[in-house]
GUMIDO-360767 format. One line per 2 residues: number of its first residue (from 1); for each residue y, x, z of N, C-alpha, C. Coordinates in steps of 0.2 Angstrom, whole numbers, padded with zeros to 4 digits. Example, Ala and Ser with C-alpha at 12.3 -4.5 7.8 and 13.67 -1.06 7.14 Angstrom:
1) -0028/0066/0039/-0022/0062/0039/-0016/0066/0039 | -0011/0064/0035/-0005/0068/0036/0000/0064/0039 $
***
This chain:
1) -0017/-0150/-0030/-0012/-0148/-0034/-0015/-0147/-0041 | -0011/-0149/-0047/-0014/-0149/-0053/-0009/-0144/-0054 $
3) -0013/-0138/-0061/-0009/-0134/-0065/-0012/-0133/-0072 | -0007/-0131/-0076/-0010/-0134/-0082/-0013/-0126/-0083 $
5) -0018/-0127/-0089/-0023/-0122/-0090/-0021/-0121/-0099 | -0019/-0115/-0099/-0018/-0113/-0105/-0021/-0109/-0108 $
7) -0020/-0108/-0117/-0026/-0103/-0118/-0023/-0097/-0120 | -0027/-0091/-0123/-0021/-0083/-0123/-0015/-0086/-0126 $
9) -0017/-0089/-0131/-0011/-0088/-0136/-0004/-0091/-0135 | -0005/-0096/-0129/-0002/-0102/-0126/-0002/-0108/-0124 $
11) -0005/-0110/-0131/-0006/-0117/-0129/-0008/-0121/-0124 | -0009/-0127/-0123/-0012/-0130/-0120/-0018/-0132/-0120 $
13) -0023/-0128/-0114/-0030/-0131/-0115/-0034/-0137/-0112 | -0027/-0138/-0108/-0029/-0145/-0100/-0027/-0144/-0092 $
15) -0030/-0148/-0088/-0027/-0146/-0085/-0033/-0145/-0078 | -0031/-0141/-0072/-0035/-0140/-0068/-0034/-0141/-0059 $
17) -0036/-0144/-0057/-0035/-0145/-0049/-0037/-0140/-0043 | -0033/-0136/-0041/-0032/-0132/-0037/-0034/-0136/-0030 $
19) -0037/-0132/-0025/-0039/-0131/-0017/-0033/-0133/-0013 | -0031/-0140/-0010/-0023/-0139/-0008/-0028/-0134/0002 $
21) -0032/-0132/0002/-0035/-0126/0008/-0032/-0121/0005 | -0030/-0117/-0002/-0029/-0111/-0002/-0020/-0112/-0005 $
23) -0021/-0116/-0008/-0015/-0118/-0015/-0009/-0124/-0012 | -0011/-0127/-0006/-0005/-0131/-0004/0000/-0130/0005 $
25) -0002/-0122/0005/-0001/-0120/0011/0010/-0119/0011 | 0012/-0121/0016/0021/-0120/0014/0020/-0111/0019 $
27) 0022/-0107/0013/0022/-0101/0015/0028/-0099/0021 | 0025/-0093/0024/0029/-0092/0030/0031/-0085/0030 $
29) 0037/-0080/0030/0041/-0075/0029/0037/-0070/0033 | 0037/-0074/0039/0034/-0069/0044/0026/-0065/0042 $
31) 0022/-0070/0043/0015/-0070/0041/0015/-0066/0036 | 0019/-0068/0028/0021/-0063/0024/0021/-0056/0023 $
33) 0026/-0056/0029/0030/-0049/0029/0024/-0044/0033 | 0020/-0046/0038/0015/-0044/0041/0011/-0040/0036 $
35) 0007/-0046/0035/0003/-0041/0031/0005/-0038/0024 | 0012/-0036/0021/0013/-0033/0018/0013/-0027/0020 $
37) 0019/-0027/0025/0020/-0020/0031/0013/-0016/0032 | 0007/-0020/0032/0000/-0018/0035/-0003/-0015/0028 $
39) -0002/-0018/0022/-0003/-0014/0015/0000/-0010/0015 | 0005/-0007/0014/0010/-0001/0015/0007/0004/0019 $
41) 0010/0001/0025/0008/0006/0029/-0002/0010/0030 | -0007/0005/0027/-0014/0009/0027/-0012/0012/0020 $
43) -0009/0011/0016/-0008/0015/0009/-0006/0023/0012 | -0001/0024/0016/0001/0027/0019/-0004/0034/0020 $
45) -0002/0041/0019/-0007/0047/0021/-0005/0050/0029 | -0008/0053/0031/-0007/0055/0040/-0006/0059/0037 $
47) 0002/0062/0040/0006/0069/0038/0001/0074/0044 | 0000/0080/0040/-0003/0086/0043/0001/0088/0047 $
49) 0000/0092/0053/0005/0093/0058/0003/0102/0058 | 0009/0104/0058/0009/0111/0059/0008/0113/0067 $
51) 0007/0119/0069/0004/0122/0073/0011/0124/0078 | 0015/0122/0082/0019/0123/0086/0019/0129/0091 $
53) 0024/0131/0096/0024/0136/0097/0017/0135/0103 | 0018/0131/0106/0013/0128/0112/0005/0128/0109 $
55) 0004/0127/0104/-0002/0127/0098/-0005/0134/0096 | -0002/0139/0096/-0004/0145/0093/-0009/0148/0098 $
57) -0013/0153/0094/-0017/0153/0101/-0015/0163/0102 | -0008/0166/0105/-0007/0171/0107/-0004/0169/0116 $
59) -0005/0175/0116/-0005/0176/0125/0004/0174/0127 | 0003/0170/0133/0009/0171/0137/0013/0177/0138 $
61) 0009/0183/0139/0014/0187/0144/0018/0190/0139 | 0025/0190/0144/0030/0195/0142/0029/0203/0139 $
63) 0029/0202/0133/0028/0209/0131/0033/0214/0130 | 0039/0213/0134/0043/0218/0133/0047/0218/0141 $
65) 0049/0223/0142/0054/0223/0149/0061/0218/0147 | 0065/0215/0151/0070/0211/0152/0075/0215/0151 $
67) 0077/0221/0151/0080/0225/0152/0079/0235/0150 | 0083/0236/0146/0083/0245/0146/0080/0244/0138 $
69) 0077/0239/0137/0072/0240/0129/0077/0241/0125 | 0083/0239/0123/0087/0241/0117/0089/0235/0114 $
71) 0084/0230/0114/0081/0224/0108/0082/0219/0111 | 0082/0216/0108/0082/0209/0112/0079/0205/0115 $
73) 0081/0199/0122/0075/0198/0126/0070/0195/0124 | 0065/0195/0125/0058/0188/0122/0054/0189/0126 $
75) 0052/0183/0126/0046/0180/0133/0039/0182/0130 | 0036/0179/0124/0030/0181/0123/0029/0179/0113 $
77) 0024/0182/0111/0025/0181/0101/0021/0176/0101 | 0023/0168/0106/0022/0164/0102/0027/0160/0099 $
79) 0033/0165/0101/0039/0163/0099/0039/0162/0088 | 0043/0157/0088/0045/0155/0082/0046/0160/0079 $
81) 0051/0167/0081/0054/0172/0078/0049/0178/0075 | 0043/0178/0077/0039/0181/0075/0032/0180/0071 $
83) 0029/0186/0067/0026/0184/0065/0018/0180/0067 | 0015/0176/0065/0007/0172/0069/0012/0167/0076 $
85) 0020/0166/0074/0021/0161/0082/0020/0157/0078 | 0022/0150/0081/0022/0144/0079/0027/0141/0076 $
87) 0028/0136/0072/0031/0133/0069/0040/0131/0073 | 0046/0130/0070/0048/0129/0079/0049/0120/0078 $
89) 0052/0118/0073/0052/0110/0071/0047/0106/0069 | 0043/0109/0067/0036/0109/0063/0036/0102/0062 $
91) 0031/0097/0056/0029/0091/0056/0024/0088/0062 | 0025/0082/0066/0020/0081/0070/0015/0075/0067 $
93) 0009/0076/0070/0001/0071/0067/0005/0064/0068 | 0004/0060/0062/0007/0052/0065/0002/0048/0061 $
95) 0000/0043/0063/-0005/0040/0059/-0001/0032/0059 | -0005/0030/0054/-0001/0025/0050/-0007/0018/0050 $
97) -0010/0019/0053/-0015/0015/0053/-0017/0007/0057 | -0012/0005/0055/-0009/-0001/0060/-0017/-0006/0060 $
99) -0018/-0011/0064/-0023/-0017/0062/-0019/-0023/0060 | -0022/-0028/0059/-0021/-0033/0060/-0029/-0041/0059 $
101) -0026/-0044/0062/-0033/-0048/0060/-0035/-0052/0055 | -0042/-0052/0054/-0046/-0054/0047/-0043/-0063/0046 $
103) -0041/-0065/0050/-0038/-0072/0047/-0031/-0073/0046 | -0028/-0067/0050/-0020/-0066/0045/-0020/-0063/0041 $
105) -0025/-0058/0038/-0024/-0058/0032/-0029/-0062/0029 | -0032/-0066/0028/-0031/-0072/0021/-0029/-0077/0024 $
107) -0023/-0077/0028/-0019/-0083/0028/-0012/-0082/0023 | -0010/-0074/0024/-0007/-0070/0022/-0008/-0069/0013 $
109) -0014/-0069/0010/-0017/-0070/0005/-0018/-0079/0003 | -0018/-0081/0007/-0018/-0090/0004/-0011/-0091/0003 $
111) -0006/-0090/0009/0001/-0091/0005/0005/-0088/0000 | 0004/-0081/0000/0004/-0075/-0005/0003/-0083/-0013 $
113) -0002/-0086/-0013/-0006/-0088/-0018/-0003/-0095/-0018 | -0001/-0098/-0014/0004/-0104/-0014/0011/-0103/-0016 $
115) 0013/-0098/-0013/0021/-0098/-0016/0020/-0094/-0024 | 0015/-0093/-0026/0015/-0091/-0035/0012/-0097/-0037 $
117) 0008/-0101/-0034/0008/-0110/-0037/0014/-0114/-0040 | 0019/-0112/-0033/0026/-0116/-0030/0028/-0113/-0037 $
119) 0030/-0107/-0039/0033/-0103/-0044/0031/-0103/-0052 | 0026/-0105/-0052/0024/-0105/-0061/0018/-0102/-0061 $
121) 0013/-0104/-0059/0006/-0100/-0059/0001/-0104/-0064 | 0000/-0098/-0069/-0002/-0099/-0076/-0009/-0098/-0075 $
123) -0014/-0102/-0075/-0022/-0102/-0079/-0023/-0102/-0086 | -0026/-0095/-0087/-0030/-0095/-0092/-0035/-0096/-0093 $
125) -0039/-0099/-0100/-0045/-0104/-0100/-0051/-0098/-0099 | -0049/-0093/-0107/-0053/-0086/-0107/-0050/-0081/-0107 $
127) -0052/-0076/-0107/-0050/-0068/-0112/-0054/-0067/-0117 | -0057/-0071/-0121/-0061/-0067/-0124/-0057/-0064/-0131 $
129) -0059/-0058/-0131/-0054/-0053/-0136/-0061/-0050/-0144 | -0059/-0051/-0149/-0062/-0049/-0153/-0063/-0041/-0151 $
131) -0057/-0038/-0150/-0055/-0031/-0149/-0054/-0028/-0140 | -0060/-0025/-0138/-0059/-0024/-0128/-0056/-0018/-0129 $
133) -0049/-0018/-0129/-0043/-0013/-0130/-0039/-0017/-0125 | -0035/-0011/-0120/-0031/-0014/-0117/-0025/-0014/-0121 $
135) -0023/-0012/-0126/-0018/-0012/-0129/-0016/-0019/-0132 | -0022/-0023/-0136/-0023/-0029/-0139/-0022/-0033/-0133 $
137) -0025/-0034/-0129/-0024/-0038/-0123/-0017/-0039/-0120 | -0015/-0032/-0119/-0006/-0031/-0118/-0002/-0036/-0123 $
139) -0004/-0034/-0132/-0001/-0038/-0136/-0002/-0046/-0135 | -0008/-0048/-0135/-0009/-0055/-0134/-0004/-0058/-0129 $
141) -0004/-0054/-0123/-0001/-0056/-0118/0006/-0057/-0118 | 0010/-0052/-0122/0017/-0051/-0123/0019/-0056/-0128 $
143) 0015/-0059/-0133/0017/-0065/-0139/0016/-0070/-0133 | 0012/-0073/-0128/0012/-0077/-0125/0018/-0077/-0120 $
145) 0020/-0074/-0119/0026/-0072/-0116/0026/-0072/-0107 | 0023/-0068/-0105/0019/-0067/-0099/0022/-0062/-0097 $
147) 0026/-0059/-0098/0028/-0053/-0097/0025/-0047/-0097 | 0026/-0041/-0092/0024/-0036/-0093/0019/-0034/-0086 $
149) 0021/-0038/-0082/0014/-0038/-0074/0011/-0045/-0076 | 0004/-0042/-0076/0001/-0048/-0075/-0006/-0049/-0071 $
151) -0006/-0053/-0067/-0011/-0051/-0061/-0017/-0055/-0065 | -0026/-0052/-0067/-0030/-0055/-0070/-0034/-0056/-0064 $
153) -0038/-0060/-0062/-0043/-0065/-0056/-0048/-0066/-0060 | -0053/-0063/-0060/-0058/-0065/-0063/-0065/-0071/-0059 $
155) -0069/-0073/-0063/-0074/-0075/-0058/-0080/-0070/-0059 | -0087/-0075/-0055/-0093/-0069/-0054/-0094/-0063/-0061 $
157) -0095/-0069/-0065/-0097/-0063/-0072/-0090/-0062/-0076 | -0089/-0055/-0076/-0082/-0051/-0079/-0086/-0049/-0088 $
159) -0080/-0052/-0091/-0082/-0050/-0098/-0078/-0045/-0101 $
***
């Protein structure tokens, strides 16, 4: 797959031949949708779980007669009602830590990288900037008309 290779400013600097191994794959929703779900959800934090009535660490026994006390009935203070019981609805521990495997995801990353081929995937020659502000860079990029996300892929050496 050929894509033409452009430089900051726009123009045309030639062109370049892409991997049809990474760049001519026909992307698939499912595989997709997979490993997206699996980014989300490891992004995700494990909700803390509160201490339920069953959790507390106070005694079983009935601390009061069933009858004649005045008050009313209760079994033991690990009841919700009182103070040191447990929580009654509380949050419970859920972990979000799904797997999946090392060849679904860069299958998942090769297609990801073919349907932005399929859609208008721009090569830039350099960045070289007189000025290493992200803010000049932002400008360069906004006259070239690239809009306002812009994914930068660099090679070994980063300037």
């Amino acid at each position: 797959m050929k894509v033409k290779v452009l430089n900051l400013d726009g123009s045309a600097a030639g062109d370049v031949e892409l991997s049809d191994a990474v760049f001519g794959l026909e992307p698939r929703a499912d595989i997709l949708h997979r490993v997206v779900t699996w980014q989300l959800e490891n992004r995700r934090g494990t909700a803390r779980a509160a201490r339920e009535r069953s959790d507390v660490a106070r005694t079983g026994k009935k601390f009061g007669r069933q009858k004649g006390g005045g008050t009313a009935r209760h079994g033991d203070r690990a009841a919700p009602i009182f103070i040191g019981g447990g929580k009654a609805h509380g949050p419970r521990r859920r972990d979000f830590d799904v797997s999946l495997n090392k060849k679904i995801r860069a299958l998942g990353l090769k297609m990801a990288l073919s349907a932005k081929a399929l859609n208008g995937l721009v090569v830039i020659d350099t960045l070289e900037l007189k000025d290493a502000k992200t803010q000049f860079l932002a400008g360069e990029l906004a006259k070239a008309g690239f809009g306002k996300k812009v994914l930068v892929v660099d090679g070994e050496q980063v300037n």
